[in-house]
Structure formats: C-alpha cells, structure tokens
C-alpha positions as CSV (number, residue, x, y, z in Angstrom):
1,X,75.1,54.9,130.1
2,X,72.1,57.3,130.3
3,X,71.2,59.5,127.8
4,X,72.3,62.7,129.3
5,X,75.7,60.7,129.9
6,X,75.8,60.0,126.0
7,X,74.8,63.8,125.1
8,X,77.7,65.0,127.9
9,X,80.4,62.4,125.9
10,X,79.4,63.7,122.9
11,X,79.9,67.1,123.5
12,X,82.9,67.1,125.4
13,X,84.3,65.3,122.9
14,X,83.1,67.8,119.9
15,X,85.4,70.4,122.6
16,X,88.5,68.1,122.6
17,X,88.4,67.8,118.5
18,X,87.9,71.3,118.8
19,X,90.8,71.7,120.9
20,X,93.3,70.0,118.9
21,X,92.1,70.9,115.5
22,X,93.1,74.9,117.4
23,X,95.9,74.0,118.6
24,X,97.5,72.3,115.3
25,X,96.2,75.2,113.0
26,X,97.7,77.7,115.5
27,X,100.8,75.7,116.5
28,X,102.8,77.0,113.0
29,X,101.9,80.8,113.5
30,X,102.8,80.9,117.1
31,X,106.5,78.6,116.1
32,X,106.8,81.6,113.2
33,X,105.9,84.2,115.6
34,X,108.4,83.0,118.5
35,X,111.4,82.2,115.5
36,X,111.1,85.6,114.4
37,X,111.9,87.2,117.7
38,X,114.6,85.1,118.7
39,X,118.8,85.0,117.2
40,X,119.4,82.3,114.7
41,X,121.8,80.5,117.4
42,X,119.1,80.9,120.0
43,X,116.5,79.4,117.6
44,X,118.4,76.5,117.3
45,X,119.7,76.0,120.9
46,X,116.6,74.2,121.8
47,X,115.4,72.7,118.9
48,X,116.3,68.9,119.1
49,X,115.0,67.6,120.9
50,X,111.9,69.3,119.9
51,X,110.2,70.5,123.8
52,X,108.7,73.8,125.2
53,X,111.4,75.3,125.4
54,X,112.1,75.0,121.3
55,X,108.7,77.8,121.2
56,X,110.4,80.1,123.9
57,X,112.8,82.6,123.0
58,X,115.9,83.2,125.7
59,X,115.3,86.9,125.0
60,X,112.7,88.9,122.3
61,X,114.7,90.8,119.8
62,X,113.3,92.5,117.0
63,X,116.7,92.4,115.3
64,X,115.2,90.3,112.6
65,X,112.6,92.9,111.7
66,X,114.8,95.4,111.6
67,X,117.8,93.7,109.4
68,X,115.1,92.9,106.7
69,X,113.5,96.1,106.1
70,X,117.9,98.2,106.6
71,X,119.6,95.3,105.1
72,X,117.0,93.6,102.6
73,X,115.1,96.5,101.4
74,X,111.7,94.9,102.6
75,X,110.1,97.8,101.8
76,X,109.9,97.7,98.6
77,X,108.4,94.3,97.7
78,X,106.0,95.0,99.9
79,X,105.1,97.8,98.0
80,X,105.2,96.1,94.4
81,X,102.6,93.6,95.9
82,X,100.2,96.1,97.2
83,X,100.6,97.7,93.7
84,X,100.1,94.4,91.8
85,X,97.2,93.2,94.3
86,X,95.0,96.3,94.0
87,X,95.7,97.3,90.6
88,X,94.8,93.0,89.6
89,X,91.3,93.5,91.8
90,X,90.3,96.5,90.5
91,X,90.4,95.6,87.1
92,X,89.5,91.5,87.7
93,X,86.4,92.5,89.7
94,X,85.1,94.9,86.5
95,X,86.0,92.5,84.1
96,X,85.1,88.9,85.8
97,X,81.7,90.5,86.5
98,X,80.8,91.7,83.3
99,X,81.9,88.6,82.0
100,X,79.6,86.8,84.4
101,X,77.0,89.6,83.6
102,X,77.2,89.1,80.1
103,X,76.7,85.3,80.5
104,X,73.6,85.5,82.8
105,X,71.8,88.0,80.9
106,X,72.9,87.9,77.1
107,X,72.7,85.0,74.5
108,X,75.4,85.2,71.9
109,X,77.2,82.8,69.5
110,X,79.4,80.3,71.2
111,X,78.2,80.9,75.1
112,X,77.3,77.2,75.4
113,X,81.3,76.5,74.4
114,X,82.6,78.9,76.4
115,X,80.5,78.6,79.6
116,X,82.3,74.8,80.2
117,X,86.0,76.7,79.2
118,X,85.0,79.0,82.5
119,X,84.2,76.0,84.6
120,X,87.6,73.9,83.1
121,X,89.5,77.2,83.8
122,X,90.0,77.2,87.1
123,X,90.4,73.4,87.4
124,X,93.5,73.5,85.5
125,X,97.0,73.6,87.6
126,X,98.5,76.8,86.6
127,X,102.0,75.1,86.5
128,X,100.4,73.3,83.6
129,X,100.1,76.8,81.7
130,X,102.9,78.5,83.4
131,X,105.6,77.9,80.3
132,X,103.2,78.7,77.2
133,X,102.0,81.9,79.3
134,X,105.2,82.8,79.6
135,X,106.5,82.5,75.9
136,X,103.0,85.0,75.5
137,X,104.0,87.1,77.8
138,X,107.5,87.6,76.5
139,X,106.5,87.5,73.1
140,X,104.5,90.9,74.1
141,X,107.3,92.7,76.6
142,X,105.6,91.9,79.7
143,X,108.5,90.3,81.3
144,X,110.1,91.9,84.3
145,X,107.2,94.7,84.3
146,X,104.2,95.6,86.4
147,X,101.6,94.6,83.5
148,X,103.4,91.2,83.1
149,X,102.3,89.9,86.5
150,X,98.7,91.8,86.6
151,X,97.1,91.1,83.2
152,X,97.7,87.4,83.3
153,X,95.9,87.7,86.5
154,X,92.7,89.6,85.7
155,X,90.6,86.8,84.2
156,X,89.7,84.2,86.9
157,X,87.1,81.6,86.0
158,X,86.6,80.6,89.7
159,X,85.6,84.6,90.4
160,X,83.6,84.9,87.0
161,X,82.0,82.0,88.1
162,X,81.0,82.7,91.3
163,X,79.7,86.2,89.4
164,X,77.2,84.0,87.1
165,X,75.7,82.2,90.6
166,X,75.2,85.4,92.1
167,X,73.6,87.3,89.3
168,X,71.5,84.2,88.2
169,X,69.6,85.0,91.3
170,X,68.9,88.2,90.7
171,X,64.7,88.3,89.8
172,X,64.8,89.2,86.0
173,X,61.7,91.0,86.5
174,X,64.2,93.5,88.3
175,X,65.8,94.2,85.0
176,X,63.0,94.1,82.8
177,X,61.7,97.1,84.8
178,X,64.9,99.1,84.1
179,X,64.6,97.9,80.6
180,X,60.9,99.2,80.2
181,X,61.9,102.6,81.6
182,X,64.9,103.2,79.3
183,X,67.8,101.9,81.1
184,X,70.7,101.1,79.0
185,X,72.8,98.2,80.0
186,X,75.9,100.3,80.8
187,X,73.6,101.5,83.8
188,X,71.5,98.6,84.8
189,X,75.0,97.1,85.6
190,X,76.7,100.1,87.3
191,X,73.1,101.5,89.3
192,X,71.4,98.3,89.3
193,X,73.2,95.3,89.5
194,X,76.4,96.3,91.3
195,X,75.1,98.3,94.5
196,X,72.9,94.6,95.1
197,X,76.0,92.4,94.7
198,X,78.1,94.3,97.0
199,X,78.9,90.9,99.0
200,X,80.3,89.4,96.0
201,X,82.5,92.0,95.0
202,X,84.1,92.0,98.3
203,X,84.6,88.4,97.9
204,X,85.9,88.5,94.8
205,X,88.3,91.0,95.4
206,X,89.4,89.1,98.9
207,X,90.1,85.9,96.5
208,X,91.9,87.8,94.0
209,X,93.6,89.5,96.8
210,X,94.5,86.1,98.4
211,X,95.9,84.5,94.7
212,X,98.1,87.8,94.1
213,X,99.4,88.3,97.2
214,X,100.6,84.4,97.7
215,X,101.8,84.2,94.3
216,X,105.2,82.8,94.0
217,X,105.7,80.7,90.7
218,X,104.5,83.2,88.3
219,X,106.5,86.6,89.7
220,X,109.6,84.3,90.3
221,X,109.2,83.7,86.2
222,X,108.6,87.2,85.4
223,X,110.1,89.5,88.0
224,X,113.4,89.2,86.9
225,X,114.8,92.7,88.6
226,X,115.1,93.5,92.2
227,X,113.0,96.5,91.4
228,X,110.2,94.9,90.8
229,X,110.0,91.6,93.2
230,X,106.9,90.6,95.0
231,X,106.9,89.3,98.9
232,X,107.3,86.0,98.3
233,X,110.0,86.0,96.4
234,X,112.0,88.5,98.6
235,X,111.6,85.9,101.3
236,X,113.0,84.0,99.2
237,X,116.2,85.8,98.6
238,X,117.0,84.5,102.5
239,X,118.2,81.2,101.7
240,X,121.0,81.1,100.0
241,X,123.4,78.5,98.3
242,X,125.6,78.3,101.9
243,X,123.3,79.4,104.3
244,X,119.7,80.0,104.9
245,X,118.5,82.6,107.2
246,X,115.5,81.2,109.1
247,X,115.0,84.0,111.4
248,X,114.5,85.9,108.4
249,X,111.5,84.0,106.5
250,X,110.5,83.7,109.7
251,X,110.1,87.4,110.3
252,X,109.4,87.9,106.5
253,X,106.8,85.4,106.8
254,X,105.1,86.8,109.9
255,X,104.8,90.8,107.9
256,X,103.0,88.6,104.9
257,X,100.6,87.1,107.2
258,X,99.4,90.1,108.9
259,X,98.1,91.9,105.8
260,X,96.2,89.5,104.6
261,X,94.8,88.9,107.9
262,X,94.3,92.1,108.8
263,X,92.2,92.7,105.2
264,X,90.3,89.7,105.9
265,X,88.9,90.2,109.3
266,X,86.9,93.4,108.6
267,X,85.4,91.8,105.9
268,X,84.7,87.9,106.5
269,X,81.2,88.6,107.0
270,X,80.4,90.0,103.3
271,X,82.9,87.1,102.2
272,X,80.8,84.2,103.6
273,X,77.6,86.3,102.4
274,X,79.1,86.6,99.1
275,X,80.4,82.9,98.7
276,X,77.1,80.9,100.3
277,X,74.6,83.9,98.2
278,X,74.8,81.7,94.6
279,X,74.8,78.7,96.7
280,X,71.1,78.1,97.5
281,X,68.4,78.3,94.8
282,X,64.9,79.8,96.2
C-alpha cells in the first residue's frame, strides 16, 4: 500500500467514526422527536421488532403537545424553571466570581484550607449531601418555596473555580495601575475585571443554567406543591402507578431540550473561549 493509499484509509476511516459517532448521538433525539408526534398505540405498533418503520410515525399529530400544556398545565413548570434558572445565575455568577476574585487577589486567614474545600466541592456526588442539605433547608423554611431550590444552588465550586483560572491570568500590573490611581476594589471588579472576563461569565451562567435546568433529585425533595414544580419533575408526573404515558415524556422531553439548545447555540463560542481561557498558562 502506497502512502497516499494509507493517508486515503486513514481518512475515510476518521469519516466513518465520524459517521457513527453522529448517527448514535443523534439517533435518541430523532426516536424522541418521531415518539412525540405519533399516538401511543401507533408508537407501539411497530416497535418489536425494532426496524425503520419503529422511527416513522403512520400520521404526525401534535395531540401530545397539546394534551400536556390543556391537560397537564405544562406551562407552568416551565415557568418555575425559567424563574429558578435565572434568578440561581444571576446571583451564582456575582457570588462564584467574587469568591474566585477574592481568592486570586486577597490573602486572608484560612485561604490555604479553603482553596482545597473548593476543589473537593465539586467532586462530591450531591446524592451524598442531598439528606443533610435537606434537614438545613427545612430547618430554615425553604422547603416547597422558590429560595429552597435557588440558594442551595448559588455556590458552585466547579464555577468558582473556573473564576480563580481565569482571573489568575489577568496581568496584576493591570490592577496595580487602578490601585495607584485610587480605584477601590468594589470598582476594579465591576469596571475592570468584569467587562475583560465576559467569556467566562457567559460560561458560567450556561453551566449553572445547564445544572438548574436538569435538576431532578433536589426539586423532587423540595418542591412538594404543584405550584411550584420544575420541568423535570412535571415529566415526571406522566408515569404513573398503572400506566405510563410515553408519548408524553416524549413530547415533554422534546420542549426541555429545545431551551437549552436554543440558549446554547448563540453562545457556544464565548463558552469554549471562557472554558479553554484559564486553561493555558503564557
């Protein structure tokens, strides 16, 4: 085999893995997509054996959208988790960042304890916290209420420290210069600091976005009304103790996807900037 025979191999079969690897990512949004359109019997008419046919729906109905949102309500989780999502990145943005601010620019009493605490934070399962959290968050009237499922959420270690990498790289001679010219640190942070570290904020808030907005074990513990349910537990509430309505998570499933998805695209380019911008030291 000649060397231009090897580098042709090679490529085409980089293509093939690349093939697959888009096919089997893509083959459980298209299956959703295709369930949610169809009847429940017609979902199952096909199904075993499992052929072409299984992904094609007899006829497209949108019956499933539309039972959710008249029968279910769907509104209105939807609504608690946009409420909970940007109220938890607004606030985890302002305070992971000072946090990281404070522990790139400050030296204080106990920073070399608590800088490993950040790093074991966000190593810890949270099902390993979720009970002691919980008694806190009872023991304060958080349970089945708004602040309940945001302020447990605010502190992130991954997203203060991916603050830390960022600011580390910031030339201190930058702040120095603020310094010499009279600039508190209230406004080095907010007029400095901030405007340059744009990229991170957006992909800080994306990854607190993603956390909330996927969340299932923590609201199920603390959203105990109707009122106040998030999406993931409303799709829940399709599968029952006799039946379970597929065509339903499927369709419930589908709406979660596209907001998330329709957030990230206008902004993946800031959120690669901001993840790979602490990663490599100049």
């Amino acid at each position: 085999m000649t060397l231009k025979q090897k580098r042709i191999t090679k490529k085409l079969a980089i293509y093939i893995a690349l093939v697959v690897m888009t096919v089997v990512s893509l083959f459980p949004v298209i299956f959703c997509l295709s369930a949610s359109l169809r009847t429940q019997e017609d979902l199952f008419k096909n199904m075993f054996p499992f052929t072409i046919k299984s992904l094609l729906p007899t006829e497209l109905t949108a019956v499933n959208y539309i039972a959710i949102f008249t029968e279910y309500d769907f509104w209105r989780p939807i609504v608690n988790t946009l409420i909970v999502t940007i109220l938890t990145i607004l606030l985890g943005c302002v305070i992971n960042s000072m946090a990281g601010f404070a522990f790139t620019c400050f030296e204080f009493k106990g920073k070399k304890i608590f800088y490993p605490l950040v790093l074991v934070s966000f190593r810890v399962p949270f099902e390993a916290i979720a009970i002691p959290l919980y008694s806190v968050a009872d023991t304060f009237g958080m349970v089945d209420t708004y602040a309940g499922m945001i302020i447990p959420a605010i502190a992130d270690g991954l997203v203060t420290f991916l603050f830390i990498q960022v600011f580390n790289d910031i030339p201190p001679s930058l702040i120095e210069a603020a310094r010499v010219d009279g600039a508190k640190w209230p406004v080095i942070f907010t007029k400095i600091i901030m405007p340059i570290s744009v990229p991170v904020f957006i992909t800080a808030g994306l990854m607190i976005f993603m956390n909330q907005w996927n969340s299932y074990l923590w609201p199920l513990l603390v959203a105990r009304s109707k009122e106040i349910r998030t999406i993931q537990i409303a799709i829940s509430q399709f599968s029952g103790e006799r039946s379970i309505k597929w065509t339903y998570i499927y369709a419930g499933s589908m709406i979660s996807a596209i907001i998330p998805i329709a957030l990230f695209l206008p902004f993946q380019k800031y959120f690669v900037e901001g993840i790979t911008a602490g990663s490599v030291k100049g």
